[in-house]
C-alpha positions as CSV (number, residue, x, y, z in Angstrom):
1,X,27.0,5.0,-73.1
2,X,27.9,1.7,-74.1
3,X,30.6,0.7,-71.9
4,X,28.4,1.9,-69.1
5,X,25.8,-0.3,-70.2
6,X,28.1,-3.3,-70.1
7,X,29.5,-2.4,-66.9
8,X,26.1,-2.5,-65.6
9,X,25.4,-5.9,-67.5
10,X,28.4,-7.7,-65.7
11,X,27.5,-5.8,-62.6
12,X,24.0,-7.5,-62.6
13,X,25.5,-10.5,-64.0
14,X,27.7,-10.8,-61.0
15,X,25.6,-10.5,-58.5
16,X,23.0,-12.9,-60.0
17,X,26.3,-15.6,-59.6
18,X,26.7,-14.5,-55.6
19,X,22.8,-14.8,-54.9
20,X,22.2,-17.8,-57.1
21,X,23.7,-20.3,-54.1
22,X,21.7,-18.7,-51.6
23,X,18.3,-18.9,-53.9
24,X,19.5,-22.5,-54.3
25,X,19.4,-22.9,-50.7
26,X,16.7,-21.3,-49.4
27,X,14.7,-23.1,-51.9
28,X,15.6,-26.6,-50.7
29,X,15.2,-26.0,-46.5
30,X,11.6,-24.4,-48.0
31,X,11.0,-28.0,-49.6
32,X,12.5,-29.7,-47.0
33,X,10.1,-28.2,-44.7
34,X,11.8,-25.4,-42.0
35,X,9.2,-23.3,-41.2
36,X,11.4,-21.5,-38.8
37,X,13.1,-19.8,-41.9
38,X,9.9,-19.2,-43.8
39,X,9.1,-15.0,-43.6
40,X,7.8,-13.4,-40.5
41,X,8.5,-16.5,-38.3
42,X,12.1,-16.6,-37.6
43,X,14.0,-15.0,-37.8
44,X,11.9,-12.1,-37.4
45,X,10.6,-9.2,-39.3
46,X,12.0,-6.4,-39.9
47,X,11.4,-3.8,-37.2
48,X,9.7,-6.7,-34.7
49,X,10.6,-7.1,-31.5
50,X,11.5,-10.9,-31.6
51,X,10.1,-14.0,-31.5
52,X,6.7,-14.3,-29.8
53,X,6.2,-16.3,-26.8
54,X,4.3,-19.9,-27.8
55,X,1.7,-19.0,-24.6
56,X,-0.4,-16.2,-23.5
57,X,0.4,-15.9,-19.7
58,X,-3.1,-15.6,-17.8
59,X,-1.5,-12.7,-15.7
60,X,0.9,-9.6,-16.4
61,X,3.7,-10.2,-13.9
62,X,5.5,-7.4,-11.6
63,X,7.9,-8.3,-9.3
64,X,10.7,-7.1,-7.1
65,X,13.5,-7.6,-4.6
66,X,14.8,-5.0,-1.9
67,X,17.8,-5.7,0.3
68,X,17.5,-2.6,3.1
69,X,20.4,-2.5,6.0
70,X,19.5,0.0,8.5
71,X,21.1,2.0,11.8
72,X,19.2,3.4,14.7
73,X,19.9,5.3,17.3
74,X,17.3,5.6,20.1
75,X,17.2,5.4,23.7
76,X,18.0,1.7,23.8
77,X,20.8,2.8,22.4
78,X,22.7,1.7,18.8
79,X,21.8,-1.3,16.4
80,X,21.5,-2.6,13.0
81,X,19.4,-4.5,11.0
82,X,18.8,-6.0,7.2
83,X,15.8,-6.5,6.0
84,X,14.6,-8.8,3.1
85,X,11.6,-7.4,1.2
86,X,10.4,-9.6,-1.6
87,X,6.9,-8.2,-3.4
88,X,5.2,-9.8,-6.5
89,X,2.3,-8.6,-8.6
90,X,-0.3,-10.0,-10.5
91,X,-2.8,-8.4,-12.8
92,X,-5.1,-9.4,-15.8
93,X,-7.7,-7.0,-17.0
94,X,-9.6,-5.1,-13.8
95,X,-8.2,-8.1,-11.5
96,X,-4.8,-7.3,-9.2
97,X,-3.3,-9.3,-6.4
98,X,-0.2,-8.4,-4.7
99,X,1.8,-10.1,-2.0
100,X,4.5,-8.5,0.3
101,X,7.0,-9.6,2.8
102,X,9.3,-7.9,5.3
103,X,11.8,-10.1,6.7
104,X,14.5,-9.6,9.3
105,X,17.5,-11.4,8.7
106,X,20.0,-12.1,11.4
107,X,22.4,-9.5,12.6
108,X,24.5,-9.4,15.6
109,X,23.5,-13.1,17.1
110,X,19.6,-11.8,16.6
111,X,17.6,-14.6,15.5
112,X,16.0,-13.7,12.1
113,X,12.0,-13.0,12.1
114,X,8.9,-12.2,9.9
115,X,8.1,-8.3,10.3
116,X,5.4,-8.0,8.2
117,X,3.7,-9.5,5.6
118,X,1.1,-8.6,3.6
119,X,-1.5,-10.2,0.5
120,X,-4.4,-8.3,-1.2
121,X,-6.7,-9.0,-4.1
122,X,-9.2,-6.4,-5.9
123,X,-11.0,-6.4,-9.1
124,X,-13.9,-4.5,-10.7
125,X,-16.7,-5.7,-13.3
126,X,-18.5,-3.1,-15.0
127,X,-22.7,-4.4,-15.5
128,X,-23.3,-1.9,-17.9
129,X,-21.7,1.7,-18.8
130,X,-23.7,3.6,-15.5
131,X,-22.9,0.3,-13.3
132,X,-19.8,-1.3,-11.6
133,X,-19.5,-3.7,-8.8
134,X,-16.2,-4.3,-6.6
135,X,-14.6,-6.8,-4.6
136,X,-12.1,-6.7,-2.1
137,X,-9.9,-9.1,0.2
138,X,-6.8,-8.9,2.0
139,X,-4.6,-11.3,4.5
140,X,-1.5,-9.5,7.0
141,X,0.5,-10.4,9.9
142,X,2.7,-7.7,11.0
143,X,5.1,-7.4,14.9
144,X,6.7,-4.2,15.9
145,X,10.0,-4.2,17.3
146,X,10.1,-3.4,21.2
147,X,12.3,-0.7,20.6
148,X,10.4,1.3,18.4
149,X,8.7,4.7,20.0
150,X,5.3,4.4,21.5
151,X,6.2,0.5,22.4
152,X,5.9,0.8,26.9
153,X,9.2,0.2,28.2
154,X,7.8,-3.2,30.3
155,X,7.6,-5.1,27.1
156,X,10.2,-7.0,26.1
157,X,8.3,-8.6,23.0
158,X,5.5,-6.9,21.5
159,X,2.2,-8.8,20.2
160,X,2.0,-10.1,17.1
161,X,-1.5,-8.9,14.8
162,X,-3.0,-11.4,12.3
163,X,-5.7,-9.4,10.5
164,X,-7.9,-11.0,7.3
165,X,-10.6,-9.0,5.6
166,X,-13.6,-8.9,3.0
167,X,-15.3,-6.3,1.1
168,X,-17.8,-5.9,-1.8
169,X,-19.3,-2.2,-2.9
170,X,-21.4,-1.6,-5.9
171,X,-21.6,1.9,-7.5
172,X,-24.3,3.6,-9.9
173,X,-24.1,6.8,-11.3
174,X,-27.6,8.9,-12.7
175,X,-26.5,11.7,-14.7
176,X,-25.4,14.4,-11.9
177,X,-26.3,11.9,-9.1
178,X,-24.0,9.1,-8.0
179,X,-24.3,6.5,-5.5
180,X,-21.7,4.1,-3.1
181,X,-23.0,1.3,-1.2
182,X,-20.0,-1.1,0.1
183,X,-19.6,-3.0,3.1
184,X,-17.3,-5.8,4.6
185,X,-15.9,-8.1,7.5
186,X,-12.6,-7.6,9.4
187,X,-11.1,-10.6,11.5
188,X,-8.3,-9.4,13.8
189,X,-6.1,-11.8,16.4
190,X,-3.5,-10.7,18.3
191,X,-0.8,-13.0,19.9
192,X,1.0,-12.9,23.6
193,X,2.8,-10.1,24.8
194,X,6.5,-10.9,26.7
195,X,7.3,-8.5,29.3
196,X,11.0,-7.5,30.6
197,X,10.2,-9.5,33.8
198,X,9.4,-13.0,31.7
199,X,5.8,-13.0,31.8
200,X,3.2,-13.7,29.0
201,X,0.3,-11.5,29.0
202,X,-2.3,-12.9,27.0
203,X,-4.6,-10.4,24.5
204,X,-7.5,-12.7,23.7
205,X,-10.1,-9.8,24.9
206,X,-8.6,-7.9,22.3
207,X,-9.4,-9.9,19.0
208,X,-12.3,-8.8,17.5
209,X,-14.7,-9.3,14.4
210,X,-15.8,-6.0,12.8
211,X,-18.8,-5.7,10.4
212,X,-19.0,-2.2,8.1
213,X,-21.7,-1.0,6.0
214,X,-21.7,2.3,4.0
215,X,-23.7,4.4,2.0
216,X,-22.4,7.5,-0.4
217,X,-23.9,9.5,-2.3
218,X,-22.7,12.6,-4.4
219,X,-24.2,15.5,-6.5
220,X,-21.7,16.8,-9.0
221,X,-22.5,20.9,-8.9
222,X,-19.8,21.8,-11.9
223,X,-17.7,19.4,-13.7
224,X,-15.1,20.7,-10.7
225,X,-17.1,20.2,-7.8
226,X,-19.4,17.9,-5.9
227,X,-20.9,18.1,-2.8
228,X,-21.6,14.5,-1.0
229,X,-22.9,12.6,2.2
230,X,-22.4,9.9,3.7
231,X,-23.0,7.5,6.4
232,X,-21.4,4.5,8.1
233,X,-23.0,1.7,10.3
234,X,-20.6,-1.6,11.5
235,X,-20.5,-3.6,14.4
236,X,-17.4,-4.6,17.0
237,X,-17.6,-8.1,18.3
238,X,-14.8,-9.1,20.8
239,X,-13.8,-12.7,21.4
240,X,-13.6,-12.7,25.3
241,X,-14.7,-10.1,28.2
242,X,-12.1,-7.7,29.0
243,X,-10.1,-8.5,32.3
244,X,-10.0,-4.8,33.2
245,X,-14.0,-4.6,32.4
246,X,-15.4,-7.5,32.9
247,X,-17.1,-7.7,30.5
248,X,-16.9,-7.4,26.8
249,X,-16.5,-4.0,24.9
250,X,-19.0,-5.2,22.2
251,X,-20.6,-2.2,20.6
252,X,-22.5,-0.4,17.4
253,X,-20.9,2.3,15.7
254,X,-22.9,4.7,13.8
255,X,-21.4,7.7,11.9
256,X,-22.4,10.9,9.4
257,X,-20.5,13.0,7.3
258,X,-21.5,15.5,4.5
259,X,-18.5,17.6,2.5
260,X,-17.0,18.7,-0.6
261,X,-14.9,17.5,-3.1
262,X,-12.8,19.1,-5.8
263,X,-10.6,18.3,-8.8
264,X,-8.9,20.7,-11.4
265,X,-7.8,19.1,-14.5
266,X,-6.1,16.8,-12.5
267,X,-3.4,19.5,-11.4
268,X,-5.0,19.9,-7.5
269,X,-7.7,17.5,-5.6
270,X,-9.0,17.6,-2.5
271,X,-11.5,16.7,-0.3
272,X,-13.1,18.0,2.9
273,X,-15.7,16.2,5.1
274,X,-16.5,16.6,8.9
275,X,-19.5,14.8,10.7
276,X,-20.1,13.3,13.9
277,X,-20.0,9.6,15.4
278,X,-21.8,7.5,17.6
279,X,-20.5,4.4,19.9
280,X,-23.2,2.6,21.9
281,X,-21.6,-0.3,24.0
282,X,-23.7,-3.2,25.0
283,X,-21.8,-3.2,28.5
284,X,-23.8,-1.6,31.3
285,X,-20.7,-0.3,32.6
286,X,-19.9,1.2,29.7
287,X,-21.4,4.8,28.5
288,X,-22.2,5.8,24.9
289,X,-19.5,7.8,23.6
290,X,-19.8,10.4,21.0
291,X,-17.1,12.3,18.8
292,X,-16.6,14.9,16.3
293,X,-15.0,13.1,12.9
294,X,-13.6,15.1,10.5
295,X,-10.9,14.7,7.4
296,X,-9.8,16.4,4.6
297,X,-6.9,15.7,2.1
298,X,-5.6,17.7,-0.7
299,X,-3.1,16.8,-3.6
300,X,-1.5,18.5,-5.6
301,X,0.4,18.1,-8.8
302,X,1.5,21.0,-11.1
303,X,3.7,18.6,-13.7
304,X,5.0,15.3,-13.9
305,X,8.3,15.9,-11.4
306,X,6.4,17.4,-8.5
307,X,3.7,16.0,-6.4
308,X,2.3,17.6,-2.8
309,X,0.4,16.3,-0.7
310,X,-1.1,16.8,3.2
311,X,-4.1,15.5,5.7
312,X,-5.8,15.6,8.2
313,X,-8.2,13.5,10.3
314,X,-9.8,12.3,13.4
315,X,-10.3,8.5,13.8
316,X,-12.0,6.8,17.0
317,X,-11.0,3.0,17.1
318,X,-10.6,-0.1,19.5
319,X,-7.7,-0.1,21.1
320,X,-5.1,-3.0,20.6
321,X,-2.4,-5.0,22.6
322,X,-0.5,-3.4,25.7
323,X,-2.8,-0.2,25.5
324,X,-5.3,1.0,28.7
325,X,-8.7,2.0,28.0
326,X,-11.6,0.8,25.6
327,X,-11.4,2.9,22.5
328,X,-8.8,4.8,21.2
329,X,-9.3,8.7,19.7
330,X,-6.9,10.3,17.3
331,X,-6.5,13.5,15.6
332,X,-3.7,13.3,12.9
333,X,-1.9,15.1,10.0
334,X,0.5,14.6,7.4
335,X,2.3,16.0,4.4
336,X,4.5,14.6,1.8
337,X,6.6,16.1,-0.9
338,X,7.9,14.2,-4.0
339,X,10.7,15.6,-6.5
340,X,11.8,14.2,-9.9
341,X,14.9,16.1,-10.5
342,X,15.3,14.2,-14.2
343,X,14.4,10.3,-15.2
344,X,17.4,8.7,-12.7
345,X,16.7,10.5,-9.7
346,X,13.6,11.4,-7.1
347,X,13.6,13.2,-3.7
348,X,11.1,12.3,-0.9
349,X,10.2,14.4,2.6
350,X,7.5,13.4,4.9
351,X,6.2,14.8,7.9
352,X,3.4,13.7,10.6
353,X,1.9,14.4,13.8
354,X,-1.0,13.0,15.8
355,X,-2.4,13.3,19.7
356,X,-4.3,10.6,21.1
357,X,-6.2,9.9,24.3
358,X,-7.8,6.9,25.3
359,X,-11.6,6.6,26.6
360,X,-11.7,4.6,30.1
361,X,-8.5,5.9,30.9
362,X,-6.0,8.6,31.7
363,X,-3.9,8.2,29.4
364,X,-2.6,10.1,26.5
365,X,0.0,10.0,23.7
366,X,1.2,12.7,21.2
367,X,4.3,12.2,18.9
368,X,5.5,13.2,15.4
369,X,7.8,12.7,12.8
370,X,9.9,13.5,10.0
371,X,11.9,11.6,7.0
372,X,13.9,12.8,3.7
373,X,15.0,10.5,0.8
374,X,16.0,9.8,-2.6
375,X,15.6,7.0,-4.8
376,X,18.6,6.6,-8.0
377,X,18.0,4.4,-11.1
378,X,21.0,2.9,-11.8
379,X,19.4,1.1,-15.0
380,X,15.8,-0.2,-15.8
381,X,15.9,-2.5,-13.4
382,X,17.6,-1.7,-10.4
383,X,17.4,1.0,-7.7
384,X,19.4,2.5,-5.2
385,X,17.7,4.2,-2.1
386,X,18.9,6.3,1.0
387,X,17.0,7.5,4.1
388,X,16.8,9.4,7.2
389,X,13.7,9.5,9.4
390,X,13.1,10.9,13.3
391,X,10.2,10.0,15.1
392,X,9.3,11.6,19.2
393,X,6.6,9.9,20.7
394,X,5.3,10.6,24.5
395,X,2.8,9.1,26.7
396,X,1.6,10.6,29.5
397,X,3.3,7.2,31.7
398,X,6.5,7.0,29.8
399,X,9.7,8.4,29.4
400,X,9.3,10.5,25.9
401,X,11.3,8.7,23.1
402,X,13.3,9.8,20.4
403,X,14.6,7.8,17.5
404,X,17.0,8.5,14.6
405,X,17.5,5.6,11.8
406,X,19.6,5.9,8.6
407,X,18.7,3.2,5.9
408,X,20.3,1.9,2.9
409,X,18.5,-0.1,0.0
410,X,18.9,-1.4,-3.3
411,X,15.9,-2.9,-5.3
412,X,16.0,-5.0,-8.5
413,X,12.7,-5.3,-10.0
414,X,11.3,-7.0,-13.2
């Protein structure tokens, strides 16, 4: 017992001689003042993360860079492309703006261009716990490729479209009942249009300024179900008289719908509306045109690897650049499948249809489409991506198009 004792003496003994410089030391930087070895400053904690940044950034920061190359075979025949897409996020409380860019880099002596690009801002403030008010705004610019299905085979360059919109919406809920009011201001410009012979058609009679007001407003039945109206009112307001008019296709567009909407633990949600729509036109040579609107959407999600969705919907618009008529009717559907197969890799498929026809003219367009893809993480930070889409589209004056691409991508976000 006592040689134990003594071992443990000199044990102690000896390691009070080991420490004793280090006590020594730590004891004069404290008097000489180095806070960055004082406790819980640096270095850190035990079981911290690290040092803490000296400033609080005024926004959470997202970004990302893709680099897509792409092959397409259509009826113009083969080509390539790479495309540039930089995106950045910004977001602080109920406040989010995002910016996107698509941009086509040279490839086979093709000059390099801006595809699309793209800027939105949205934030919430809630007035009290019943109360919330919205706001809205976005900024694009987007030009399709000539070669693309649907684009007539006369144009050589297609328009450009500049679009910048507005929006504010306030919503108030009362127990069961809930109301929607929101409303907002679309600019749209569209640029010149090069045909195959070396002409320049102008659009000016196409750009527009559109002004939408709507009201919604909802019973919930059960805590699953809740039946709801609603009812739109907006204004189109077009820069210059149409050369194939005459006049301008200025007009008030008035619309009703009443349906049903569902969700279930958030496992399935959908939605079903139908109603009908009103466009008076301020031209004398133009007739009031009515249509049926409809749409309903339904999603569903069984577990966190697979998600289902599909739609389908009737929209009446104006019609843009290089199109005949006035107005522009669509019916349309769509489905989408997603697939997490485990935490590194996803599977995509898409499919879509839609028929068109357009009022003040013959014409009429139907096409459809379909895509598969999967997305590999290769770390927390980078992405790998493969696709393959077809698209048909046919209009009633046009040789029907078909178009196979294969794409490439790998994205490195923050």
């Amino acid at each position: 017992m006592s040689l134990r004792f003594t071992q443990f003496r000199y044990s102690v003994l000896g390691l009070t001689v080991l420490l004793a410089p280090v006590a020594v030391a730590w004891t004069a930087l404290a008097q000489e003042g180095e806070e960055r070895l004082l406790p819980g400053l640096y270095p850190a904690a035990p079981g911290s993360a690290g040092p803490v940044e000296p400033y609080d950034s005024a926004f959470d920061v997202d970004w990302a860079v893709s680099l897509r190359g792409g092959f397409t075979h259509d009826a113009e025949g083969q080509r390539y492309d790479v495309v540039l897409v930089p995106r950045v996020g910004l977001e602080r409380d109920k406040v989010g703006i995002g910016l996107e860019a698509e941009l086509g880099l040279p490839v086979d002596g093709q000059a390099g261009r801006i595809e699309r690009f793209g800027g939105d801002v949205e934030g919430s403030y809630a007035i009290d716990r019943d109360t919330e008010i919205s706001l809205r705004g976005s900024v694009g610019y987007e030009q399709s490729d000539a070669a693309e299905p649907g684009i007539a085979d006369a144009v050589a360059v297609p328009a450009g479209s500049a679009r910048a919109d507005f929006g504010v919406g306030i919503a108030r809920q009362w127990g069961l009942f809930g109301a929607a009011l929101d409303a907002g201001i679309e600019r749209t410009v569209y640029g010149e249009t090069q045909m195959r012979d070396g002409t320049l058609v102008p659009n000016g009679d196409r750009n527009l300024v559109a002004l939408d007001a709507g009201l919604r407003v909802g019973y919930q039945v059960t805590p699953i179900l809740e039946v709801f109206g609603e009812g739109e009112v907006g204004r189109d307001l077009f820069d210059h008289a149409s050369p194939a008019l005459g006049e301008k296709a200025d007009a008030t567009r008035y619309a009703l719908r009443g349906g049903v909407a569902g969700s279930w633990n958030g496992i399935l949600e959908a939605e079903v509306s139908a109603g009908t729509g009103l466009r008076q036109y301020e031209a004398e040579g133009l007739p009031d045109m009515r249509s049926t609107l409809f749409d309903a959407h339904v999603t569903f999600t069984p577990d966190s690897t697979v998600r289902l969705s599909a739609g389908l919907g009737s929209s009446v618009e104006p019609v843009g650049p290089d199109m005949p008529g006035y107005a522009r009717i669509e019916t349309s559907a769509s489905a989408d499948a997603e697939y997490n197969v485990n935490s590194w890799l996803r599977l995509r498929a898409s499919a879509g249809w839609y028929t068109a026809r357009f009022e003040g003219s013959e014409e009429t367009e139907t096409g459809h489409d379909l895509g598969v893809g999967a997305d590999y993480k290769v770390n927390a930070h980078t992405q790998l991506s493969a696709d393959y889409a077809f698209a048909h589209s046919a209009r009633s004056s046009e040789t029907p198009e078909d178009s196979h691409r294969m794409t490439v991508g790998v994205t490195v976000a923050r």
